[in-house]
BAVEXGU-731835 format. One line per 8 residues: for each residue x negated, y negated, z of C-alpha. Coordinates in steps of 0.5 Angstrom, whole numbers, always signed. Each point is the difference from the previous one (the first is absolute). Layout:
REM residues N
X:Y:Z; ...
//
This chain:
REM residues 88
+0:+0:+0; -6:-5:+2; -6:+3:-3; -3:-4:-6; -2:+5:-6; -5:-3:-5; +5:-1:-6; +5:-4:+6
-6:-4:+2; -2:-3:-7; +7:-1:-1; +0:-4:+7; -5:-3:-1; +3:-3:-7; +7:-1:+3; -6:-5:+5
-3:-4:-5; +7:-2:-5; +3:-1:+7; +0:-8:-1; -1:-1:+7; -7:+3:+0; -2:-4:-6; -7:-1:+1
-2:+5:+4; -7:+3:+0; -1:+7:+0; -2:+1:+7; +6:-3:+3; +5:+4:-5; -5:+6:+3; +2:-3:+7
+8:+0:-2; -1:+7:-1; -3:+2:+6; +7:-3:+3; +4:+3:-5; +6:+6:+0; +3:+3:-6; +6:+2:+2
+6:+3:-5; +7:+0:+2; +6:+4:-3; +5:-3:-4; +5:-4:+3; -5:+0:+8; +1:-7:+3; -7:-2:+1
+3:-6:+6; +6:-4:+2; +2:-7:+0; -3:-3:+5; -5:+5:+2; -7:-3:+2; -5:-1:-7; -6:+3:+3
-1:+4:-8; -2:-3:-6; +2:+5:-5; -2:+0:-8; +3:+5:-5; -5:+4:-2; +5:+5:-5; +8:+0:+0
+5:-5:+2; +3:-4:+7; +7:-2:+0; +2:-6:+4; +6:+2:+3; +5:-5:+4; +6:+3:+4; +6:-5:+0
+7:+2:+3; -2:+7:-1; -3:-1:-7; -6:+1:-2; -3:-4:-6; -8:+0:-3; -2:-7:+1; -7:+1:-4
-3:+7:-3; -8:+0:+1; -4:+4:-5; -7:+2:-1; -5:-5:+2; +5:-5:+4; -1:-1:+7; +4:-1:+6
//
């Protein structure tokens, strides 16, 4: 679930460096990152966190998709769908 294997890891790596955020970034503070980093997979439909929890992650996707769902009156709608490469 967490481990990282090689393929993983390059694709990681790359996710890193197209990520807007980490534009800039020399090779050692990726590799720094990466230290701190967990691949995670989750089902589809999982629910990786609920409103109002406390943000302590930073997520990229690294491959598939994450919808943004909201619930109102007992009906859900996607707010935003998430694809490769985008973070949240």
């Amino acid at each position: 679930m967490f481990g990282k294997k090689n393929s993983d890891n390059d694709l990681l790596i790359k996710r890193i460096k197209d990520c807007s955020l980490f534009e800039g970034f020399s090779g050692g503070e990726i590799r720094s990152l990466l230290e701190i980093t967990h691949i995670r997979d989750y089902s589809e439909g999982e629910m990786i966190f609920t409103h109002n929890t406390i943000g302590l992650c930073f997520y990229i996707v690294v491959t598939g998709s994450v919808k943004i769902i909201s619930e109102i009156n007992g009906s859900q709608a996607v707010i935003k769908e998430l694809a490769a490469g985008e973070h949240f």
